[in-house]
TORNUZA-486683 format. One record per residue: residue number from 1; residue in one letter; x, y, z of N, C-alpha, C in turn. Coordinates in pm, 1 decimal, padded with zeros to 6 digits. Each point is the difference from the previous one (the first is absolute). Layout:
REM residues N
+-----+---------+----------+----------+----------+----------+----------+----------+----------+----------+----------+
! num ! residuo !      n.u !      n.v !      n.w !     ca.u !     ca.v !     ca.w !      c.u !      c.v !      c.w !
+-----+---------+----------+----------+----------+----------+----------+----------+----------+----------+----------+
! NUM !       a !        X !        Y !        Z !        X !        Y !        Z !        X !        Y !        Z !
...
+-----+---------+----------+----------+----------+----------+----------+----------+----------+----------+----------+
END
This chain:
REM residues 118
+-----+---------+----------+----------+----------+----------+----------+----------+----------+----------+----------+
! num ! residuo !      n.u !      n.v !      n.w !     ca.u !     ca.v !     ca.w !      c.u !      c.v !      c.w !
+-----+---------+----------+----------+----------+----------+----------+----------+----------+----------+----------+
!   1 !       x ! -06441.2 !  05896.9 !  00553.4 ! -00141.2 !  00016.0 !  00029.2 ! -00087.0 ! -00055.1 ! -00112.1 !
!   2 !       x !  00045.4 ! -00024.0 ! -00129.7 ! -00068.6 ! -00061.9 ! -00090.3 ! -00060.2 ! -00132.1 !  00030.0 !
!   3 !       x !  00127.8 ! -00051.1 !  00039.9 ! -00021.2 ! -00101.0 !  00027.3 ! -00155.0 ! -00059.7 !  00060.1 !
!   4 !       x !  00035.7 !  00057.0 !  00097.6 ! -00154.9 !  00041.5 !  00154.5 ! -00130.0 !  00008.8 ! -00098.1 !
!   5 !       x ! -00039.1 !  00111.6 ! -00108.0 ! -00003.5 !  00002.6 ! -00054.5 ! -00121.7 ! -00062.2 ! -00135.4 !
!   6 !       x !  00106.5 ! -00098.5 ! -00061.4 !  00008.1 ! -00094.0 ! -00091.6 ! -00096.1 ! -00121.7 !  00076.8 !
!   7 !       x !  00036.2 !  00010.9 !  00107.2 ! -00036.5 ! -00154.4 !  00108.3 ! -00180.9 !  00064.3 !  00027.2 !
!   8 !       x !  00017.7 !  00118.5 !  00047.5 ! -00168.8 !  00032.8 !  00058.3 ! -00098.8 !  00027.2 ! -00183.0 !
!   9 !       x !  00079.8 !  00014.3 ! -00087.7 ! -00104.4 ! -00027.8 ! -00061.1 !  00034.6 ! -00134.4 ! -00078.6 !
!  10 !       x !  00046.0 ! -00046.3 ! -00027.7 ! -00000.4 ! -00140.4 ! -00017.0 ! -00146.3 ! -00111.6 !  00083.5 !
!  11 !       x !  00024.9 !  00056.4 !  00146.2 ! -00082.7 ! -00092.9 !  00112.9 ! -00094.4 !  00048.5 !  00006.2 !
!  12 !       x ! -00044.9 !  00136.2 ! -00025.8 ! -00136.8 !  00047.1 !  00015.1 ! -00058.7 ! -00048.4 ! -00189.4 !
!  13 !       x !  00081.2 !  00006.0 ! -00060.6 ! -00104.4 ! -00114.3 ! -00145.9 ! -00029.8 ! -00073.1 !  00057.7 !
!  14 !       x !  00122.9 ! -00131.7 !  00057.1 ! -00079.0 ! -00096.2 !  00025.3 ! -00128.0 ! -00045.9 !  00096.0 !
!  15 !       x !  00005.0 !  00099.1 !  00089.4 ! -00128.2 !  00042.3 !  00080.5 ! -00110.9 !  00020.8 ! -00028.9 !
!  16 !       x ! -00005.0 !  00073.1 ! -00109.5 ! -00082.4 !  00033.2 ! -00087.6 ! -00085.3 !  00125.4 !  00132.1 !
!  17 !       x !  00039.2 !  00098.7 !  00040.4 ! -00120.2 !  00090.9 !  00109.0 ! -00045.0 !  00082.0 ! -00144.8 !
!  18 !       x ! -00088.8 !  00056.4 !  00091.7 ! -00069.1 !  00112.4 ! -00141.1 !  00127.0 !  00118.7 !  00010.4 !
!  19 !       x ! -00063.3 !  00085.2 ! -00088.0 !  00120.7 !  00101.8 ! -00058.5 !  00003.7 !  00139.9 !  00152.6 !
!  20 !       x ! -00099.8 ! -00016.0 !  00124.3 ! -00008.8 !  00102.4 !  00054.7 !  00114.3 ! -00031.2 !  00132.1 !
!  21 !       x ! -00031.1 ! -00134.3 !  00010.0 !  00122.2 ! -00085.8 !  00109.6 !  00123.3 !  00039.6 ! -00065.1 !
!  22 !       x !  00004.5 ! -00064.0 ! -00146.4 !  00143.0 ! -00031.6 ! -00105.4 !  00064.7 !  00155.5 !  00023.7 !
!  23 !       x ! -00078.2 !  00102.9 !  00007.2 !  00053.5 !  00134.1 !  00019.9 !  00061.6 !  00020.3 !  00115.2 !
!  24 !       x ! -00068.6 ! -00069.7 !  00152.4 !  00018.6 !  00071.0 !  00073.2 !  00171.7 ! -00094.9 !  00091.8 !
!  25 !       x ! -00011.4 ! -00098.8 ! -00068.5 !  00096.9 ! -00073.6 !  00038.3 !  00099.5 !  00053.6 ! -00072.1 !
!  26 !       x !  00020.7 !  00021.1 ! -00113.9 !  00115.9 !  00052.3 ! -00039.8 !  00048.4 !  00178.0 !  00056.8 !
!  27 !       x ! -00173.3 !  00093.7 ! -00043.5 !  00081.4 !  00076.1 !  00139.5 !  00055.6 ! -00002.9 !  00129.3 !
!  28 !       x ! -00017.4 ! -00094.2 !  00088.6 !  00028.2 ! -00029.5 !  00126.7 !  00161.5 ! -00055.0 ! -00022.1 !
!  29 !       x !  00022.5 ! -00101.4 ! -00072.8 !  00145.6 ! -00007.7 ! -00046.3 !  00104.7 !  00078.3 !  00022.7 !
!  30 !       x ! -00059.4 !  00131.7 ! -00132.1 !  00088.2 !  00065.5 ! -00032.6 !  00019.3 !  00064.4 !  00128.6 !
!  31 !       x ! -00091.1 !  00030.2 !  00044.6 !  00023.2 !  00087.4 !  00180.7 !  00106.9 ! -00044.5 !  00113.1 !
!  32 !       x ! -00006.7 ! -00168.4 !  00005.6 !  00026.6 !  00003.2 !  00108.7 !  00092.0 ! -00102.3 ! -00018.0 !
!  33 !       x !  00059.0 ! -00066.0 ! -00155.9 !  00129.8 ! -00030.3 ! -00004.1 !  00071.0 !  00155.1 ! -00040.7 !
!  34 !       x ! -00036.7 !  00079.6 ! -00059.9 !  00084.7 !  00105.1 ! -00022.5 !  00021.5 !  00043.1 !  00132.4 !
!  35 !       x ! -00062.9 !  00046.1 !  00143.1 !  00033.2 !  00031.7 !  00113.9 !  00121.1 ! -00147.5 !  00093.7 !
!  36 !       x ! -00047.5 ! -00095.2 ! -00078.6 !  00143.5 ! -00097.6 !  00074.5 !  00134.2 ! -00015.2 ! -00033.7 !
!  37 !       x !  00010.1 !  00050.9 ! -00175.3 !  00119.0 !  00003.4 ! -00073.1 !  00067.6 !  00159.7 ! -00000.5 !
!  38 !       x ! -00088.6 !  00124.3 !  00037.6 !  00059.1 !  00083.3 !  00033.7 !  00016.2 !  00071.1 !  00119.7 !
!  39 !       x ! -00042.9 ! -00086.4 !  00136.4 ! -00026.2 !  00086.6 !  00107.0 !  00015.9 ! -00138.4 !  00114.4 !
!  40 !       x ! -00004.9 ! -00077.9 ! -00035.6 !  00029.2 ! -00126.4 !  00157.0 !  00140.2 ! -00071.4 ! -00001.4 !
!  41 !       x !  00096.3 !  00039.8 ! -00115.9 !  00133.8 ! -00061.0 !  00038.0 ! -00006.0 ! -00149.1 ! -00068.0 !
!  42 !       x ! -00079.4 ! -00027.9 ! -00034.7 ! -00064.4 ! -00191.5 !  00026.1 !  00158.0 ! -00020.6 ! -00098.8 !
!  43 !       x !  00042.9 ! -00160.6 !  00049.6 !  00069.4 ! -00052.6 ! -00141.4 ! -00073.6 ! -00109.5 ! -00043.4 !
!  44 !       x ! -00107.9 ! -00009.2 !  00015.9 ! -00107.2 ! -00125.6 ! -00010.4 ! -00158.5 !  00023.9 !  00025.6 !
!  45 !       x ! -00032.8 ! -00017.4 ! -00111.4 ! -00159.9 ! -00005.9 ! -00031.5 ! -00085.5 ! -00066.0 ! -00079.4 !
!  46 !       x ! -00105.3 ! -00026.3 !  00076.5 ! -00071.5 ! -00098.7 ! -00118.3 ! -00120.8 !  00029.4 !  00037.1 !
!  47 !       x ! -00041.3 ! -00016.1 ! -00152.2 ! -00207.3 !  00041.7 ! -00007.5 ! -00053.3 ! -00138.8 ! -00037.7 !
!  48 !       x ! -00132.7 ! -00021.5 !  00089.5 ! -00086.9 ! -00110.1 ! -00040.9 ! -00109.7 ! -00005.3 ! -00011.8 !
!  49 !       x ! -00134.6 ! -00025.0 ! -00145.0 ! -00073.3 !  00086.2 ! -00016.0 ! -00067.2 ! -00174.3 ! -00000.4 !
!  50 !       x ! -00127.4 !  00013.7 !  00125.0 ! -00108.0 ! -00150.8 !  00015.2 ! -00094.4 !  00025.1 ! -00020.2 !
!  51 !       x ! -00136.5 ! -00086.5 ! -00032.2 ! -00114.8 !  00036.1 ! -00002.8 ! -00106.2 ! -00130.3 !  00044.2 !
!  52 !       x ! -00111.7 !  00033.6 !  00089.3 ! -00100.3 ! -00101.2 !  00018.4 ! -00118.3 !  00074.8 ! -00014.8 !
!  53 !       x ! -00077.3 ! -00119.7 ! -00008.8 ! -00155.0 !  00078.2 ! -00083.8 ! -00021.4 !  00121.8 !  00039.2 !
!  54 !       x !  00021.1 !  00082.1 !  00135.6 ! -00045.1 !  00130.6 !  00038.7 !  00107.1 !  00092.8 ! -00043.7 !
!  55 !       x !  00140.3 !  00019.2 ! -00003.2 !  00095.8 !  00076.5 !  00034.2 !  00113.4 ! -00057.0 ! -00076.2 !
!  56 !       x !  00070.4 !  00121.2 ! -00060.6 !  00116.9 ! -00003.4 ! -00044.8 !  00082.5 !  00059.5 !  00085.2 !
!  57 !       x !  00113.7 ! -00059.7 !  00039.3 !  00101.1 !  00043.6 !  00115.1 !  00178.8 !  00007.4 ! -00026.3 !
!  58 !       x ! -00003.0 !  00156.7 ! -00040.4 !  00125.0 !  00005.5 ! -00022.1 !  00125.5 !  00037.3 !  00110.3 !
!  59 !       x !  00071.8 ! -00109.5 !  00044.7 !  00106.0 !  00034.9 !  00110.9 !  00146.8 !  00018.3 ! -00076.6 !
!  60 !       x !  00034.9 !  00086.8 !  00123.6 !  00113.2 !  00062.9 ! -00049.0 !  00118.9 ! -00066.0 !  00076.5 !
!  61 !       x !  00152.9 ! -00040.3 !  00027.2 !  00033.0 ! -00051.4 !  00075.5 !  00154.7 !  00081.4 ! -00018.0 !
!  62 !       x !  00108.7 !  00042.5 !  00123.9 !  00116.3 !  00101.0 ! -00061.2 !  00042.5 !  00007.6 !  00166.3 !
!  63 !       x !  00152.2 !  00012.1 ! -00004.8 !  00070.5 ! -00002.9 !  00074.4 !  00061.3 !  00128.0 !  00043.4 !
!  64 !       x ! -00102.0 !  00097.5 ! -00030.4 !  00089.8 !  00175.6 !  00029.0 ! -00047.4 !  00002.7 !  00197.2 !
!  65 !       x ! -00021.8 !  00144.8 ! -00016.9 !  00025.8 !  00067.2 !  00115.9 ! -00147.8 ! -00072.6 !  00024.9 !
!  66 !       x ! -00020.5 ! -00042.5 !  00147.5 ! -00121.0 !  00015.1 !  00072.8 ! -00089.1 !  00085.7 ! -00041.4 !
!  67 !       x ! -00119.4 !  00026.4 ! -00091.9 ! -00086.2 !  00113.2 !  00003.9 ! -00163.6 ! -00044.2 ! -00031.7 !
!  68 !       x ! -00052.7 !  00005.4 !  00107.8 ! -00167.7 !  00002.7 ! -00012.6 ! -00124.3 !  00083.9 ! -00057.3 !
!  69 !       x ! -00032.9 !  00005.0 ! -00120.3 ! -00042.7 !  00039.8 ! -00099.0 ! -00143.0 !  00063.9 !  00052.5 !
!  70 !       x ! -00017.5 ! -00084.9 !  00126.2 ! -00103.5 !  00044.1 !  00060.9 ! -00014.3 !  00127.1 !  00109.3 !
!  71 !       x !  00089.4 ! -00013.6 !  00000.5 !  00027.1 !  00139.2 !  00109.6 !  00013.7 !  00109.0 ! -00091.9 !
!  72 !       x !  00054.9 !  00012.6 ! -00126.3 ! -00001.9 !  00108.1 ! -00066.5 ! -00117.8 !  00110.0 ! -00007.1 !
!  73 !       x !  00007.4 !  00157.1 !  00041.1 ! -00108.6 !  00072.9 !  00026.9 ! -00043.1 !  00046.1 ! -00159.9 !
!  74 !       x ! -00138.5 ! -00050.3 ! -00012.5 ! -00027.6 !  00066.1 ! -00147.9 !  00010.2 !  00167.3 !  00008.1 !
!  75 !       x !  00057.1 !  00013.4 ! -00145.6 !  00011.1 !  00148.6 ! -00034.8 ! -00064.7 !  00113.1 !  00003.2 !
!  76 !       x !  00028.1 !  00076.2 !  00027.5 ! -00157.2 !  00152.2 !  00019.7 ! -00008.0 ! -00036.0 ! -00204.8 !
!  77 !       x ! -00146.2 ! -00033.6 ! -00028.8 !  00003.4 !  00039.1 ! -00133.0 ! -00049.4 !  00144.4 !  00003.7 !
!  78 !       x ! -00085.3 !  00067.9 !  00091.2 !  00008.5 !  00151.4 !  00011.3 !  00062.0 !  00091.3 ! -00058.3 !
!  79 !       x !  00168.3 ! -00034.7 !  00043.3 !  00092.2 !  00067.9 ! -00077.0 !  00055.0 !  00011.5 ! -00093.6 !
!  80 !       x !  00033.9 !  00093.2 ! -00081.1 !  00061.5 ! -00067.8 ! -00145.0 !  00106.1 ! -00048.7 !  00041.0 !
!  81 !       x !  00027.4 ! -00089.0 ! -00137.6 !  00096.3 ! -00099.3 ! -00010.6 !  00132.6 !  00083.3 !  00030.5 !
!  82 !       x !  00000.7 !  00117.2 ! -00026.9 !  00153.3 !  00075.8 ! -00006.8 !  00029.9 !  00038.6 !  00188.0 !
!  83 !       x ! -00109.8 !  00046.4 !  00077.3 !  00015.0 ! -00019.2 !  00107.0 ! -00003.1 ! -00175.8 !  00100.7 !
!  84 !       x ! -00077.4 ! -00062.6 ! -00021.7 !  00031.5 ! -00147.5 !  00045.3 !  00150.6 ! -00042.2 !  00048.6 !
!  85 !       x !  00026.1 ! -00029.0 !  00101.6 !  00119.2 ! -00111.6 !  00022.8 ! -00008.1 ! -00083.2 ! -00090.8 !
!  86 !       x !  00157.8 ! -00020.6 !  00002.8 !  00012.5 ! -00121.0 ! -00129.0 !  00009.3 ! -00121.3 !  00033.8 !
!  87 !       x ! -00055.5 ! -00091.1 ! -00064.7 ! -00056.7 ! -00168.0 !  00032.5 ! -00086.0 ! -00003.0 !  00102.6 !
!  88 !       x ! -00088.9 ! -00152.9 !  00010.9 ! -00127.9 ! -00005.2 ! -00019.5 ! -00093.1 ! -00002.1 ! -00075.0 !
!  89 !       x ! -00014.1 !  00033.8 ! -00077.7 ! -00138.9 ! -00003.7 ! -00106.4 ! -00007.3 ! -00176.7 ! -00095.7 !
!  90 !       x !  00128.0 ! -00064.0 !  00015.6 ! -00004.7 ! -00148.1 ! -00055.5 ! -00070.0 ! -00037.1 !  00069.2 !
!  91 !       x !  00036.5 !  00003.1 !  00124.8 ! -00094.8 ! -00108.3 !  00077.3 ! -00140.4 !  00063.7 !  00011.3 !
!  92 !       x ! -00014.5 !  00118.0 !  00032.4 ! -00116.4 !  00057.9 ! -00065.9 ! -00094.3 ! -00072.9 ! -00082.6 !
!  93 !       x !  00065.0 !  00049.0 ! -00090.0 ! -00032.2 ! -00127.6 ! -00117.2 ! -00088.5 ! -00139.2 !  00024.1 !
!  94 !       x !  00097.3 ! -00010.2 !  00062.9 !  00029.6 ! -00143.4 !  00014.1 ! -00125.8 ! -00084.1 !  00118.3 !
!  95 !       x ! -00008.1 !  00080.6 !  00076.1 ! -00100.9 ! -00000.1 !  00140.4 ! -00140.3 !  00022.0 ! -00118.7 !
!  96 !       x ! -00022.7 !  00086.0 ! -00057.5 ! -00121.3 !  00024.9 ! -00088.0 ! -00039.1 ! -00120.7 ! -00047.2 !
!  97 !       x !  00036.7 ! -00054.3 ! -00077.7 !  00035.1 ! -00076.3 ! -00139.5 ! -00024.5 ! -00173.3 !  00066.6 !
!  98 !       x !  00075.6 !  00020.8 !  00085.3 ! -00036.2 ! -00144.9 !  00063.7 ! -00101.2 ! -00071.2 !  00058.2 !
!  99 !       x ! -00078.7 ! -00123.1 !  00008.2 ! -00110.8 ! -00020.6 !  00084.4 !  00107.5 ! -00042.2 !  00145.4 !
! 100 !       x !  00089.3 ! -00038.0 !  00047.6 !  00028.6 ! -00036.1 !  00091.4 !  00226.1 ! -00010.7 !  00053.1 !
! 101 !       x !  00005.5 !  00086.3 !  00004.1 !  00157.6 ! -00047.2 !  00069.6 !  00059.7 ! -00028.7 !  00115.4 !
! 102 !       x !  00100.3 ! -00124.2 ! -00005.4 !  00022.8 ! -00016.2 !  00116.3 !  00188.9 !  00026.8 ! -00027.9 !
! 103 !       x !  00049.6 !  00000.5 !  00134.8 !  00137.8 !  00038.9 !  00022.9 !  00059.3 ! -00104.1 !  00080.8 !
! 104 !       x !  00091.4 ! -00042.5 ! -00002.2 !  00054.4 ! -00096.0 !  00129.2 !  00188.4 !  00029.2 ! -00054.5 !
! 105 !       x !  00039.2 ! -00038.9 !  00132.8 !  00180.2 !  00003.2 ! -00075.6 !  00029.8 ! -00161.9 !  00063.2 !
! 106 !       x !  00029.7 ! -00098.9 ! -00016.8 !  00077.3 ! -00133.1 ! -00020.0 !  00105.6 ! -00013.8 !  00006.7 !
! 107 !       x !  00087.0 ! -00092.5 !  00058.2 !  00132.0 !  00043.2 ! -00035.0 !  00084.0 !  00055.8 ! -00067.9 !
! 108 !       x !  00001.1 !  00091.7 !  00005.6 !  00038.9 !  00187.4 ! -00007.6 ! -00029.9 ! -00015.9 ! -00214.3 !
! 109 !       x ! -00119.9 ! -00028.6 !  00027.4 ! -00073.8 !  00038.1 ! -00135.1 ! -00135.1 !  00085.6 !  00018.6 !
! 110 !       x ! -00015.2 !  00124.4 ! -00076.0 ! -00097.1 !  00059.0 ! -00016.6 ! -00152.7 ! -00100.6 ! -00049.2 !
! 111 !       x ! -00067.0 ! -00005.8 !  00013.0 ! -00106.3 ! -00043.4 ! -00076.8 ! -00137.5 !  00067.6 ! -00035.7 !
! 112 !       x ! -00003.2 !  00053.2 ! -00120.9 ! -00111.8 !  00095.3 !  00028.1 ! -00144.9 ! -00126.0 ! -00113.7 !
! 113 !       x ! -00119.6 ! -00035.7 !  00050.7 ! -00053.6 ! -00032.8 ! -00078.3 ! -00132.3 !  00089.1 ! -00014.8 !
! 114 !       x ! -00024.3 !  00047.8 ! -00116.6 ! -00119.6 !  00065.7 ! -00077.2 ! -00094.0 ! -00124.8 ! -00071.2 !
! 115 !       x ! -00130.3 !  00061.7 !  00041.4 ! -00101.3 ! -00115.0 ! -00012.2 ! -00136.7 !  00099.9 ! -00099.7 !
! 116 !       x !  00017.0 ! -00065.5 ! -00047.1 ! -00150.7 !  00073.4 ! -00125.0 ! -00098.6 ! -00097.5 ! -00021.8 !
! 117 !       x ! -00136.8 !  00043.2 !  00046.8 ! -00098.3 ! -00116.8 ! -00014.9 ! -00058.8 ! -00029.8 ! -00184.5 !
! 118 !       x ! -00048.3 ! -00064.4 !  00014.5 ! -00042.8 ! -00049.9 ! -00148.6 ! -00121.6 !  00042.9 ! -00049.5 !
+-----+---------+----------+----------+----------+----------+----------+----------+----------+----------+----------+
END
C-alpha cells in the first residue's frame, strides 16, 4: 500500500492543487484502496490521479468482487459508533468529500472514479 501511496503524493506535487484538495485526495485513497486490498479479493489494482483546468479526477481500477460503492446505504450517524453496523462510513466519507463519483465495471474491472472540482 505504500507504494499506492508514494505515487498519490508524488502526482498530487506535481499537480500542484491547493492543500484542501491535496487533503482530500489522499483521504479518499486511503478509504477506498484500503476497502479494495482488504475486502474485494482483487489480485490487481491500479490508481490514476488526472487533472484539467476544472477537476482533479482520481480513478480507481481492481479486479475483486463486483461491488457498487453507490448503492452502499450511508450510516445512521445518530447512533454511536459502538452501536452502528460495521462498514460503511469510508464511503461515507467518501460520498461527502467528493464533488462527483462515478462507478462502472468493464471487463470484469471495478472502476470507481472520484472527481474534485478546483
Amino acid at each position: 500500500m505504500n507504494l499506492v501511496f508514494n505515487f498519490i503524493d508524488n502526482r498530487i506535487n506535481s499537480l500542484s492543487p491547493d492543500k484542501s484538495i491535496s487533503n482530500k485526495i489522499r483521504l479518499v485513497t486511503d478509504e477506498i484502496y484500503s476497502n479494495i486490498v482488504l475486502y474485494s479479493g482483487a489480485t490487481r489494482a491500479k490508481v490514476c490521479l488526472s487533472k484539467t483546468e476544472r477537476e482533479i479526477s482520481l480513478s480507481f481500477y481492481d479486479n475483486g468482487k463486483t461491488f457498487n460503492p453507490m448503492d452502499s446505504q450511508s450510516p445512521d450517524t445518530i447512533l454511536n459508533a459502538e452501536d452502528r453496523e460495521i462498514g460503511g462510513p469510508g464511503i461515507y466519507i467518501v460520498k461527502k468529500t467528493a464533488s462527483k463519483i462515478d462507478y462502472s465495471n468493464k471487463d470484469g474491472f471495478n472502476i470507481l472514479t472520484v472527481v474534485f472540482e478546483r
